[in-house]
C-alpha positions as CSV (number, residue, x, y, z in Angstrom):
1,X,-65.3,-217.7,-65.3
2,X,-63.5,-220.7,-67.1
3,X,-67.0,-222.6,-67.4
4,X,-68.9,-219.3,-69.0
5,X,-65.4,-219.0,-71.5
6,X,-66.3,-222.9,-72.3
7,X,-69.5,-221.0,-74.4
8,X,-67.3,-218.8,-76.7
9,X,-67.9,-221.2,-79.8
10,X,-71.7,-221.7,-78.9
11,X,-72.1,-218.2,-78.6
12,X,-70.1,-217.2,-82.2
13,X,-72.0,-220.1,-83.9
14,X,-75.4,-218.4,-82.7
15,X,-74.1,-215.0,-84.5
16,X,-72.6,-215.7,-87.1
17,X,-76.1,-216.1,-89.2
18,X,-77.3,-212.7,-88.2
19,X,-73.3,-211.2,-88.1
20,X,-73.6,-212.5,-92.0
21,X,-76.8,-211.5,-93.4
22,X,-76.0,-208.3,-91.9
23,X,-72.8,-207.7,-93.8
24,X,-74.1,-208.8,-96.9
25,X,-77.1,-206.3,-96.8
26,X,-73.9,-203.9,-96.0
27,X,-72.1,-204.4,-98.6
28,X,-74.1,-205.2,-101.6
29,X,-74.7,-201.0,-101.7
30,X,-71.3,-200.8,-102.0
31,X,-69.9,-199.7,-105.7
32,X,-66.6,-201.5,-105.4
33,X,-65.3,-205.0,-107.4
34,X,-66.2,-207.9,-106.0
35,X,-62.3,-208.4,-104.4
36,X,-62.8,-205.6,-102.6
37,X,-66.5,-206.0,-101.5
38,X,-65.4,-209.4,-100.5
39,X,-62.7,-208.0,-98.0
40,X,-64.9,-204.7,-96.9
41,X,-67.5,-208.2,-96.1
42,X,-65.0,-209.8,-94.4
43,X,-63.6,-206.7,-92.1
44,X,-67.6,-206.3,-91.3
45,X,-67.9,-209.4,-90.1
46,X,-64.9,-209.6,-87.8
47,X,-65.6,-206.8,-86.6
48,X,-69.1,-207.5,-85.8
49,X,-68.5,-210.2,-84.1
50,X,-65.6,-209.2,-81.5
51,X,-68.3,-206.0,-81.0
52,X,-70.9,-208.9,-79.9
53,X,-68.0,-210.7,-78.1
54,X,-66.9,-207.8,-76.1
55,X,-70.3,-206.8,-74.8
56,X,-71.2,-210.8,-74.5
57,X,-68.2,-211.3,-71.8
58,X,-68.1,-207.8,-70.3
59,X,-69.4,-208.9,-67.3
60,X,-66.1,-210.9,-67.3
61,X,-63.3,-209.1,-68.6
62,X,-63.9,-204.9,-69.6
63,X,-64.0,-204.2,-73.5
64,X,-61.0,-202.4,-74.4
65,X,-61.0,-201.6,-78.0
66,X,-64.3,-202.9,-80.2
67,X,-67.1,-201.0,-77.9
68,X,-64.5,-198.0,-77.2
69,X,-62.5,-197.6,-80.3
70,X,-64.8,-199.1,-83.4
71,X,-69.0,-199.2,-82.6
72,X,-69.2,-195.2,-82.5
73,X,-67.6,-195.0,-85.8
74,X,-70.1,-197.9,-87.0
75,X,-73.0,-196.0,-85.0
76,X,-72.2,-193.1,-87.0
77,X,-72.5,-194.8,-90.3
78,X,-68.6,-194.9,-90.5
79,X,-66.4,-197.9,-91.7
80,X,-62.8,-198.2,-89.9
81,X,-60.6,-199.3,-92.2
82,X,-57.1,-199.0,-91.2
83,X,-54.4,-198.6,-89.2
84,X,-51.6,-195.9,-89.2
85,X,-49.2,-195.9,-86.3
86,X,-47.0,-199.0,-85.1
87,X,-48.8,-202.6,-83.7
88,X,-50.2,-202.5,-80.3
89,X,-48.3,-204.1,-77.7
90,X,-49.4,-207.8,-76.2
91,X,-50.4,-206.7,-73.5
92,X,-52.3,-203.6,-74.6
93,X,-54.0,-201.9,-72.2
94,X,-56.7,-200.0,-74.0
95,X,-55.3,-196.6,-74.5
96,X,-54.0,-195.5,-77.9
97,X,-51.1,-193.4,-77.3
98,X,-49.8,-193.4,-81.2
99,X,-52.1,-193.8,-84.1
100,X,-54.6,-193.4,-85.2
101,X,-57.7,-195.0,-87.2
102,X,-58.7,-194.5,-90.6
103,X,-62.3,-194.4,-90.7
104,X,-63.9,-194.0,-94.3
């Protein structure tokens, strides 16, 4: 397990192109400034990623929140974009028991 972890930064550097272009083509059809396109780009891209990282290492270690709790929205043509309820504990174990997300 700690050899395939040793890949984490090959694996995100190989991503990050596509992850990138992506958000781009995401957000230019989006009518906002360009402060706020530039942080709608930048939640994309995050969130892209750990979504790629989660399924990359599930083998290894179960995906708790991007899979579960963010792709449907995403597969649905949604955007999560917030947070209401208080931080999730450090050692968090996948089940949100008050909150919610603000999907747009």
């Amino acid at each position: 397990m700690w050899e395939r972890m040793q890949e984490w930064n090959p694996v995100v550097e190989e991503l990050r192109p596509s992850i990138d272009s992506l958000a781009d083509s995401l957000t230019v059809k989006v009518p906002l400034s360009e402060e706020l396109k530039l942080r709608v780009k930048q939640s994309l891209q995050w969130d892209f990623l750990f979504l790629c990282m989660e399924a990359e290492y599930s083998d290894i270690v179960e995906p708790i929140f991007y899979i579960k709790h963010l792709e449907p929205w995403y597969a649905a043509g949604r955007f999560p974009c917030g947070w209401d309820g208080p931080g999730f504990p450090s050692r968090w174990d996948g089940v949100i028991r008050h909150g919610q997300l603000f999907v747009f």
